[in-house]
C-alpha positions in Angstrom: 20.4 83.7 -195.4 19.3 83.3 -199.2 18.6 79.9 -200.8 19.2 79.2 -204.5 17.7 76.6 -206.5 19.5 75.9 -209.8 17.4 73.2 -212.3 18.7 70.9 -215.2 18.8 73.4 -217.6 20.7 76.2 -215.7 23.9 73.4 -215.7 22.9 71.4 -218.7 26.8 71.5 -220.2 30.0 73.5 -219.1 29.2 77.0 -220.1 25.6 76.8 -218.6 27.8 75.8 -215.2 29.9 78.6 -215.7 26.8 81.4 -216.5 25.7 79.7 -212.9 28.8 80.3 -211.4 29.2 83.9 -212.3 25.5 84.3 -211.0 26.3 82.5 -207.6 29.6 84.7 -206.8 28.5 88.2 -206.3 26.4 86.7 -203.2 28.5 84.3 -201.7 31.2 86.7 -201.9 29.1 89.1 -199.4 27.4 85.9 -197.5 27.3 82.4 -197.3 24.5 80.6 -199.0 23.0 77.5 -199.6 22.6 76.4 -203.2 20.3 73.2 -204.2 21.2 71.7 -208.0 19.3 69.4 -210.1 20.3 66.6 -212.5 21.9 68.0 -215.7 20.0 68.7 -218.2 18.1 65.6 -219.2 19.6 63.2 -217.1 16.6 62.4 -215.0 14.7 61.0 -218.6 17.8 59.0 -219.1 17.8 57.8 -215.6 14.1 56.6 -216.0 15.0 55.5 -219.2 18.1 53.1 -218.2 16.2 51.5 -215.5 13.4 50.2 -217.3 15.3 49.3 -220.6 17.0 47.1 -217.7 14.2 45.9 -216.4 12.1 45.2 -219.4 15.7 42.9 -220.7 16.1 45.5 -223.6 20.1 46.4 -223.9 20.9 49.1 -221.4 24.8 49.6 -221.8 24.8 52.1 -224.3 22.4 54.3 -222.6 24.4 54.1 -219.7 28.0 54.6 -221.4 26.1 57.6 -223.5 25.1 59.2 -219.9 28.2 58.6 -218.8 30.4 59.9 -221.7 27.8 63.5 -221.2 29.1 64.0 -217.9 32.7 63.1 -218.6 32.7 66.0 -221.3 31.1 68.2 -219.2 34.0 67.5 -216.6 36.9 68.3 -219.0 35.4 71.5 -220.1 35.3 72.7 -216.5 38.3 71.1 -215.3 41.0 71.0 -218.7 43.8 70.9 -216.1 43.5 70.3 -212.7 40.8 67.6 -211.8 41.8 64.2 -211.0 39.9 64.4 -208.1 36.3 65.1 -210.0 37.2 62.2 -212.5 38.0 59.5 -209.5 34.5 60.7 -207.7 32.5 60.3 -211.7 34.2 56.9 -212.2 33.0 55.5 -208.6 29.4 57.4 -208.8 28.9 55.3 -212.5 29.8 52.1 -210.9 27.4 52.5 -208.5 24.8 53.7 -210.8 25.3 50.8 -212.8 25.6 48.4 -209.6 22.0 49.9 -208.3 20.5 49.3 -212.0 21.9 45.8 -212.3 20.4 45.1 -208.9 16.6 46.3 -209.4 13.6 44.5 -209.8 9.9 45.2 -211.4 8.8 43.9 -207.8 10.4 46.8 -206.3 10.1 49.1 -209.0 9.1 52.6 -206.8 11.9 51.8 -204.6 14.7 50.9 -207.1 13.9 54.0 -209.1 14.3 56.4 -206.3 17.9 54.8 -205.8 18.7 54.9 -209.6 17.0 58.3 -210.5 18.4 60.2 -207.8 22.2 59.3 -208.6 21.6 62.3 -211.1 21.6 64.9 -208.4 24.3 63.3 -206.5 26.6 63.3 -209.4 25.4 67.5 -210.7 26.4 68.9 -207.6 29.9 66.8 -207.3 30.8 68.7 -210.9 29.0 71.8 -209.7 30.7 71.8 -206.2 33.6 71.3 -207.7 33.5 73.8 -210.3 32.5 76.5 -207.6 35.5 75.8 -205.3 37.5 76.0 -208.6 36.1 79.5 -209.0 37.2 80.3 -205.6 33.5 80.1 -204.2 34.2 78.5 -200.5 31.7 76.2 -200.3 31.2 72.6 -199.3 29.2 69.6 -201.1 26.6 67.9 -198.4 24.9 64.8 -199.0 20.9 66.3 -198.6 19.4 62.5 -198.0 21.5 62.8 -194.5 19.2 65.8 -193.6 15.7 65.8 -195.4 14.4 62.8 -193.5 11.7 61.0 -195.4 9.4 58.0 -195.0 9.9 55.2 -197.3 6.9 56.2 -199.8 8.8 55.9 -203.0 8.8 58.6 -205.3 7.0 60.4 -203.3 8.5 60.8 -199.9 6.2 62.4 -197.1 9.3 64.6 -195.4 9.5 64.4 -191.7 9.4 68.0 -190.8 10.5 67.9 -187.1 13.2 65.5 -187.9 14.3 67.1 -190.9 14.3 70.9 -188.9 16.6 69.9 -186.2 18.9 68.1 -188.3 19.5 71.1 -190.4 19.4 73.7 -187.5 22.1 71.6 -186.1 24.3 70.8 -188.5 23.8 72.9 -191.9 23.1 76.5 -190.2 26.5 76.2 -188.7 28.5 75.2 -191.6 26.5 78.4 -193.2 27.9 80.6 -190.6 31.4 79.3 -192.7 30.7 79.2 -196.3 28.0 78.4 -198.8 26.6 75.0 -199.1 25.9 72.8 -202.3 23.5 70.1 -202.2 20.6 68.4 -204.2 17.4 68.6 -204.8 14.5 66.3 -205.9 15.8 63.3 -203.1 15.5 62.8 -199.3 16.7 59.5 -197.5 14.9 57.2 -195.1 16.5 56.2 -191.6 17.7 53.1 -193.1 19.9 55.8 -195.1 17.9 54.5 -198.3 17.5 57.4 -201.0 14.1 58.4 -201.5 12.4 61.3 -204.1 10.4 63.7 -203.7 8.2 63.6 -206.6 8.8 64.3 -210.5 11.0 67.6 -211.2 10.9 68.0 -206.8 13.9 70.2 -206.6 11.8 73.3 -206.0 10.3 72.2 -203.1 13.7 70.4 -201.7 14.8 74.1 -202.4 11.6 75.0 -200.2 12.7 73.0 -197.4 15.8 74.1 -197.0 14.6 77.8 -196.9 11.8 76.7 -194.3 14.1 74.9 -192.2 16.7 77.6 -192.0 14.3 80.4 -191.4 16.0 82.0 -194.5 15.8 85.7 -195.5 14.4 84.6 -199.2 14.1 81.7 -201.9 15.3 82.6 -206.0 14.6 79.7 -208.2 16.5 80.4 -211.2 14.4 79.2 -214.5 15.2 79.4 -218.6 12.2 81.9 -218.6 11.9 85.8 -217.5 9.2 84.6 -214.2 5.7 83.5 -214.3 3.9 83.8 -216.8 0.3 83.1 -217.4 1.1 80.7 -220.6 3.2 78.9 -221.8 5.2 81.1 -225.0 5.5 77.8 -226.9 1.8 77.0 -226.7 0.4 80.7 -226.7 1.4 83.8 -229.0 1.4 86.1 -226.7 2.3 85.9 -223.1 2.2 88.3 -220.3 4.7 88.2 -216.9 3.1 88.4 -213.1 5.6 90.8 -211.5 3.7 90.0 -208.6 1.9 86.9 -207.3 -0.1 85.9 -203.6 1.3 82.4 -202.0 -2.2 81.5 -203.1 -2.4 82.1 -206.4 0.9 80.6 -207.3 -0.2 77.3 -205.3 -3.2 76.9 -207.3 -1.4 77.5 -210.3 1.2 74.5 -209.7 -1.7 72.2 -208.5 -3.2 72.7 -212.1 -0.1 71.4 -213.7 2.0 75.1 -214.1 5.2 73.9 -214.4 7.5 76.8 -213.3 7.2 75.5 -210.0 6.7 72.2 -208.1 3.4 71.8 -206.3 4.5 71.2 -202.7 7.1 74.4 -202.9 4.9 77.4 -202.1 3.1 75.8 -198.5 6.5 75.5 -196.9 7.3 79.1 -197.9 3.8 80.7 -196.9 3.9 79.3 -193.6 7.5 81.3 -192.8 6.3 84.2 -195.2 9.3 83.5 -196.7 9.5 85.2 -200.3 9.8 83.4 -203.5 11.6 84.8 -206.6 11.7 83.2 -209.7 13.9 85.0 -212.0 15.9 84.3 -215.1 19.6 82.4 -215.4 19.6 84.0 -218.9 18.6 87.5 -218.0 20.0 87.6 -214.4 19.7 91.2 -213.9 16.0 91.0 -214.5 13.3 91.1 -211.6 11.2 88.3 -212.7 8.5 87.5 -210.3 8.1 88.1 -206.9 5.2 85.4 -204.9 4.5 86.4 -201.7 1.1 87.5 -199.3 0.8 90.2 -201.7 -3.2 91.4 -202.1 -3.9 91.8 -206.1 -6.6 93.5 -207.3 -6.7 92.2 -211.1 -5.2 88.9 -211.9 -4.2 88.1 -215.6 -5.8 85.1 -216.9 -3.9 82.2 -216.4 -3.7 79.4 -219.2 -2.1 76.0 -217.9 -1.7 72.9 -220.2 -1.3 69.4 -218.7 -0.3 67.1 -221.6 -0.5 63.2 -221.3 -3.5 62.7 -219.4 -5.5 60.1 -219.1 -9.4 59.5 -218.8 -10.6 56.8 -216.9 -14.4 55.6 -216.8 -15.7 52.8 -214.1 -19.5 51.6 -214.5 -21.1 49.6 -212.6 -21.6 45.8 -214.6 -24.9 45.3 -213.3 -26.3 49.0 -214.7 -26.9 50.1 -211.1 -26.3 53.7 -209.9 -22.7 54.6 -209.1 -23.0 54.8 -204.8 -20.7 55.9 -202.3 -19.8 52.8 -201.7 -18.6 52.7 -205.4 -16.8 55.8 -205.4 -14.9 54.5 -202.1 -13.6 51.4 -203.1 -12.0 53.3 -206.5 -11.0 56.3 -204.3 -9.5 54.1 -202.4 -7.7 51.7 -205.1 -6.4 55.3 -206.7 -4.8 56.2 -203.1 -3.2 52.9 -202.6 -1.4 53.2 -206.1 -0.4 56.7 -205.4 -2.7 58.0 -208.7 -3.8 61.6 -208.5 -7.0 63.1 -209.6 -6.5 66.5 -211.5 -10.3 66.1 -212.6 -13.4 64.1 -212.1 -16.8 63.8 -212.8 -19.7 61.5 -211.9 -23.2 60.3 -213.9 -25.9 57.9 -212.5 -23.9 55.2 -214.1 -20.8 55.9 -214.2 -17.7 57.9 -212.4 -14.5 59.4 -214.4 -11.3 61.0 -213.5 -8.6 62.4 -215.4 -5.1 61.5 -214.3 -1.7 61.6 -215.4 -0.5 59.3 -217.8 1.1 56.5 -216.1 1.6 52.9 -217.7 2.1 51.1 -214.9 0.0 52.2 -212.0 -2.9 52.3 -214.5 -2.6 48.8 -215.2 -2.2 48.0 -211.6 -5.7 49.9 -211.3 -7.5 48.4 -213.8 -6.6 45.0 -212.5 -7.6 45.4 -209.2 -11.2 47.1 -210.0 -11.6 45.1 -212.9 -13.8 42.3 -211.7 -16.5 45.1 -209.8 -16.3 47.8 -213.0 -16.2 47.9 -216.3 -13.2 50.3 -216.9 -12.9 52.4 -220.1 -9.6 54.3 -221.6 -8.6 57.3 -223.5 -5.4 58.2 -223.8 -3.2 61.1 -225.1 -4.9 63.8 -223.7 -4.3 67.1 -222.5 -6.1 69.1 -219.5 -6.2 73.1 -219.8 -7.2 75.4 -216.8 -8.2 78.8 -217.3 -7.6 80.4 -214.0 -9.7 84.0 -213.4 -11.0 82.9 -217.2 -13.0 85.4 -219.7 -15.3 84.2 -222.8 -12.6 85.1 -224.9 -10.3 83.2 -223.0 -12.0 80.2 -223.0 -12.9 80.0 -226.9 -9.2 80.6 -227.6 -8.4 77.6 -226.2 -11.2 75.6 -227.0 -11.0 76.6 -230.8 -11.5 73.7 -233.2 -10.5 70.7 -230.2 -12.4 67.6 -229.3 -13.8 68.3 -226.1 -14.0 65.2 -224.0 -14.9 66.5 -220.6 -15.5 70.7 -219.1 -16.5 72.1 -216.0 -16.7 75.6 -214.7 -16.9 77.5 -211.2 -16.5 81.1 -210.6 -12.8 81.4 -211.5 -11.6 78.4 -213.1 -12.7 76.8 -216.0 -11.3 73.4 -216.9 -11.6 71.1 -220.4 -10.0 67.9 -221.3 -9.2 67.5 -225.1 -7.5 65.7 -227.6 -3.8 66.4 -227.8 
């Protein structure tokens, strides 16, 4: 049993569907397998995008009839003669979408956007489902919010693992046993069949899931890059690919803000030593890279940019020390908004972290710690890690940058600059 995990890019128009397509058929013509698709292309920005031109009263209808119109063309490129059945299915998907946008509130804001956002997967893998049966692919489109059971943590649903195992052991495996399977990624749904997410860009680890869940032979996520590598080409001249990666490495990696993989994907896998490839949908015949419990003796440094940070600084008003009592009532404030820590530091006076950039929930922060701390701000920042670094390493990406914040252990070295 192989799982495939296919992102926006991979099925950003028609002929990106197709390349998919033609990489898909040479292994569910031998097997069945189970393919997870993301939103196409940019759809997920425009998603984010519609809801809160909606909610902030700004004019949302030609976002939404733009959206729309992308998919429609997309449509008759794959289907030029024979699909008045896909059409029907886009028509009633974009009333709903506009129904659940019309219908959400600021008060509700995590919730509505999980029901907005993840219409984008719903209505991928209907076109890409489609498209593959066209091909004459058997496969079958399946609704993933029916079987990867979630709380109701918006936007970042905590997956119900038992649950979630038994209802794909039961009903998936057998329809595997049949023909392949498309379904989504990035979204779960709650017991009171409300749609949930599973964090930003979360297809990899729905992908992840899957594979756990149905004890699968391997994972591929299929990227617009030859594997992992340890920087990013559009931020570094000269790049080098890991043929080879541990589970541990490649988790550590994603937790500093690498990109070719979501966080949360790699545990799942590890536990069922189930391997990960990530290869390339442009270069399908190449290996790419292979993460696994594979022991390496010399590790490439690794160079990970996190742009749009934020720094945050609390001091005490009344030029006391910082306590543990202080640090508990702002760890706990950070947990209650769902803000993550991807760095902190603490003086005698004062505590800062370094977090993603997030309008919202940083205003919601600052409010409710504003009467015990005097909170200071600096945005547009960006966080680089320098996993297993060298000197040389470090003052190639420290060259000529305002450093606001750096720490080093033995292996990583971290500095927060101006973008």
């Amino acid at each position: 049993m192989k799982v495939f995990k296919f992102g926006g890019a991979s099925v950003k128009d028609a002929s990106a569907v197709k390349n998919m397509a033609g990489i898909v058929l040479p292994y569910a013509t031998k097997q069945p397998i189970l393919v997870v698709v993301s939103a196409m292309g940019k759809t997920t920005n425009a998603l984010e995008k519609l809801l809160d031109d909606w909610l902030d009263q700004q004019q949302y209808a030609d976002n939404l009839n733009h959206l729309k119109a992308y998919h429609l063309q997309i449509a008759q490129d794959l289907f030029p003669a024979n699909g008045a059945a896909i059409f029907q299915q886009l028509e009633a998907s974009f009333i709903q979408l506009e129904h659940l946008v019309t219908h959400a509130s600021k008060e509700k804001y995590d919730e509505d956007y999980d029901q907005v956002v993840g219409m984008g997967e719903v209505i991928s893998t209907y076109l890409v489902s489609a498209y593959l049966q066209q091909t004459g692919i058997a496969c079958q489109w399946l609704d993933a919010r029916e079987f990867i059971r979630t709380d109701t943590r918006w936007r970042e649903g905590k997956v119900d693992w038992d649950w979630s195992e038994k209802l794909i052991t039961k009903e998936v495996l057998p329809l595997l046993s049949m023909h392949s399977v498309v379904t989504q990624g990035f979204i779960g749904g709650t017991v009171g069949k409300k749609t949930t997410t599973l964090g930003r860009e979360g297809s990899d680890y729905s992908a992840a899931i899957f594979a756990y869940c149905l004890k699968a032979e391997s994972l591929t996520i299929w990227k617009d890059v030859p594997g992992i590598l340890n920087a990013d080409p559009k931020l570094v001249e000269e790049t080098h690919l890991y043929p080879q990666l541990s589970y541990n490495e490649a988790a550590e990696m994603t937790y500093y803000g690498a990109t070719v993989i979501h966080p949360k994907t790699i545990k799942p896998l590890a536990n069922r030593k189930i391997p990960l490839y990530v290869r390339s949908f442009i270069h399908p015949a190449s290996i790419g890279t292979q993460i696994s419990d594979a022991k390496l003796d010399y590790i490439i440094p690794a160079i990970i940019f996190k742009p749009h940070q934020c720094l945050i600084s609390f001091g005490v008003r009344d030029f006391t020390f910082i306590t543990e009592k202080n640090l508990s009532t702002i760890l706990h404030a950070l947990a209650n908004l769902n803000i993550k820590i991807n760095m902190m530091q603490n003086s005698a006076i004062s505590f800062s972290i370094c977090t993603d950039q997030q309008s919202r929930r940083i205003i919601a922060l600052k409010e409710s710690l504003q009467d015990d701390f005097a909170i200071y701000f600096n945005e547009n920042l960006q966080l680089i890690t320098v996993k297993h670094y060298d000197e040389a390493t470090i003052q190639q990406v420290i060259d000529r940058k305002e450093i606001l914040l750096e720490q080093k252990t033995r292996h990583t070295f971290q500095v927060l600059v101006r973008e």
